[in-house]
C-alpha positions in Angstrom: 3.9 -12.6 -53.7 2.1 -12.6 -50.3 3.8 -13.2 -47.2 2.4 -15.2 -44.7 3.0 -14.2 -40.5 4.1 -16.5 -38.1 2.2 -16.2 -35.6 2.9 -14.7 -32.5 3.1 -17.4 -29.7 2.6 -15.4 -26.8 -0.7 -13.7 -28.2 -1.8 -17.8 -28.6 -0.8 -18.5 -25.2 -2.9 -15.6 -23.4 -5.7 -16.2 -25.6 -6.1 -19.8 -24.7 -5.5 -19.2 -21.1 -8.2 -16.4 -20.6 -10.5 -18.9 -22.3 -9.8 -21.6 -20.0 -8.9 -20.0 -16.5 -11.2 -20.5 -14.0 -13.2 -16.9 -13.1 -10.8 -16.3 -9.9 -8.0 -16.1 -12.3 -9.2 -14.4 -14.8 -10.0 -12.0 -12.6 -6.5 -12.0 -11.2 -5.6 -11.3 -15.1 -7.5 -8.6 -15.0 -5.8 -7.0 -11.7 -2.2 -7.7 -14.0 -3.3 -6.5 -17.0 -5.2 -3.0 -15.6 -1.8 -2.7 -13.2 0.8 -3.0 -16.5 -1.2 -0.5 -18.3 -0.8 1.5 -15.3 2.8 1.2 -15.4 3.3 1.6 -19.3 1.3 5.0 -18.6 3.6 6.0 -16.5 6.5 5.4 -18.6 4.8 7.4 -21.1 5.3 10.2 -19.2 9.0 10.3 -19.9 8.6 10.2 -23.4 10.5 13.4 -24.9 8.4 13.3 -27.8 5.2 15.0 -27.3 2.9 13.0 -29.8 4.7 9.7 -28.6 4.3 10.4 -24.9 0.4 11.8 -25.3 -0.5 8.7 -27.6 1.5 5.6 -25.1 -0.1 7.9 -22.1 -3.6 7.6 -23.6 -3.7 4.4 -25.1 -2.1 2.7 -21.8 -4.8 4.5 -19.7 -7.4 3.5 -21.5 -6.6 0.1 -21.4 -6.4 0.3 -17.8 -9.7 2.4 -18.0 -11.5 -0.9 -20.1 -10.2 -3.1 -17.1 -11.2 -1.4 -14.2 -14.9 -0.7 -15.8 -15.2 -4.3 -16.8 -13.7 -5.3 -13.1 -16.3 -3.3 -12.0 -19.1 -4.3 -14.2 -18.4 -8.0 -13.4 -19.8 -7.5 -10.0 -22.4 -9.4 -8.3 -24.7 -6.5 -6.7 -27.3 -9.0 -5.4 -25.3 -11.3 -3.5 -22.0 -9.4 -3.5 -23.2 -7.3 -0.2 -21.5 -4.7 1.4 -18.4 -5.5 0.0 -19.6 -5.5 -3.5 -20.7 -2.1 -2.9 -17.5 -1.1 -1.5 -15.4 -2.5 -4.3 -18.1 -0.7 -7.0 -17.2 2.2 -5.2 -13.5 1.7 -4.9 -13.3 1.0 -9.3 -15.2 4.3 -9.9 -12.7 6.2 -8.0 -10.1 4.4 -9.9 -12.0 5.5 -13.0 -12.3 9.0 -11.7 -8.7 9.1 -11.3 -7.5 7.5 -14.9 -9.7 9.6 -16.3 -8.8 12.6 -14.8 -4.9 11.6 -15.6 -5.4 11.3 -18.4 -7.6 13.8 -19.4 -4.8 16.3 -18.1 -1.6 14.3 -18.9 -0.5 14.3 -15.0 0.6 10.9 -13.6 -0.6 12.2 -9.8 -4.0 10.0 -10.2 -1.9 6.8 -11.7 0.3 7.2 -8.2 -2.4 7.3 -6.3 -4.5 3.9 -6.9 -1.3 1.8 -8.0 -1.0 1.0 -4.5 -4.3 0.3 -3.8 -4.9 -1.6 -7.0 -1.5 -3.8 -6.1 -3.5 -4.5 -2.6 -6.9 -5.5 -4.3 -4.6 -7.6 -6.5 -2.4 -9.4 -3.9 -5.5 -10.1 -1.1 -7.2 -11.5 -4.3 -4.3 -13.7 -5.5 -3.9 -15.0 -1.4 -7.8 -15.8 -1.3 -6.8 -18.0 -4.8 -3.9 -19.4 -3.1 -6.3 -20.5 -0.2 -8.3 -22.6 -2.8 -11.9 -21.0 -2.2 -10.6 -19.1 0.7 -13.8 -17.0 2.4 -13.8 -13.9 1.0 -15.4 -12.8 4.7 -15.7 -9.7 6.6 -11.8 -9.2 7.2 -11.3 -8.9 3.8 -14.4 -6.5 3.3 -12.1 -4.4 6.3 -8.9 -4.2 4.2 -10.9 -3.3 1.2 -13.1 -0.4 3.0 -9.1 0.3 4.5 -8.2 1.2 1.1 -11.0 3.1 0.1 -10.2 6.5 0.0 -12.1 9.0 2.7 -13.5 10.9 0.3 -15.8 7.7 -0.9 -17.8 7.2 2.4 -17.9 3.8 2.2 
């Protein structure tokens, strides 16, 4: 006999509403989704089991690692500007610094953009909250803020 699955509501839910949110959300979803992976990464790291923690550690990074490159790839070169530029630079660092954590199992990359991933995030959200809100040359000056020395942006 074959048994049928209910289907999982909450999967429905999300699929629905990253098919019908507007492109300001869904890159707001993106910001959530790159930052829980982040977090479940880092929980990872507690794991006693060595398998278990090296498989939730990789998995959860490179989930994060898909978000920020498609973040990233999302850009709008051509008539993003200056800040376009800064932020391409900004998500390769990120993906420099996944990469790196996860490549040696060491959550000192994940600590590091967290916080400036939870900034990107929250001056995106308050430029959604500001329905259309210009996205003008004081928020190009907390992004380039961020941006870490070494990036010479």
């Amino acid at each position: 006999m074959r048994t049928m699955h209910a289907p999982n509501p909450f999967k429905s839910y999300r699929q629905v509403a990253t098919q019908t949110a507007p492109p300001g959300q869904l890159v707001l979803m993106l910001f959530d989704g790159a930052l829980k992976s982040l977090d479940c990464a880092l929980l990872g790291f507690k794991c006693d089991d060595f398998a278990e923690r090296n498989l939730q550690v990789h998995n959860n990074l490179s989930r994060a690692l898909d978000i920020i490159r498609e973040l990233n790839g999302s850009l709008d070169m051509a008539a993003g500007g200056q800040l376009a530029e800064t932020l391409r630079d900004l998500y390769n660092y990120f993906e420099q610094r996944i990469t790196e954590s996860n490549r040696k199992k060491k959550p000192s990359g994940i600590h590091e953009i967290i916080p400036m991933l939870k900034e990107l995030r929250d001056a995106w959200f308050t430029m959604l909250a500001q329905q259309g809100g210009d996205l003008s040359a004081a928020t190009t000056a907390e992004i380039n803020r961020l941006a870490p020395a070494r990036l010479a942006v």
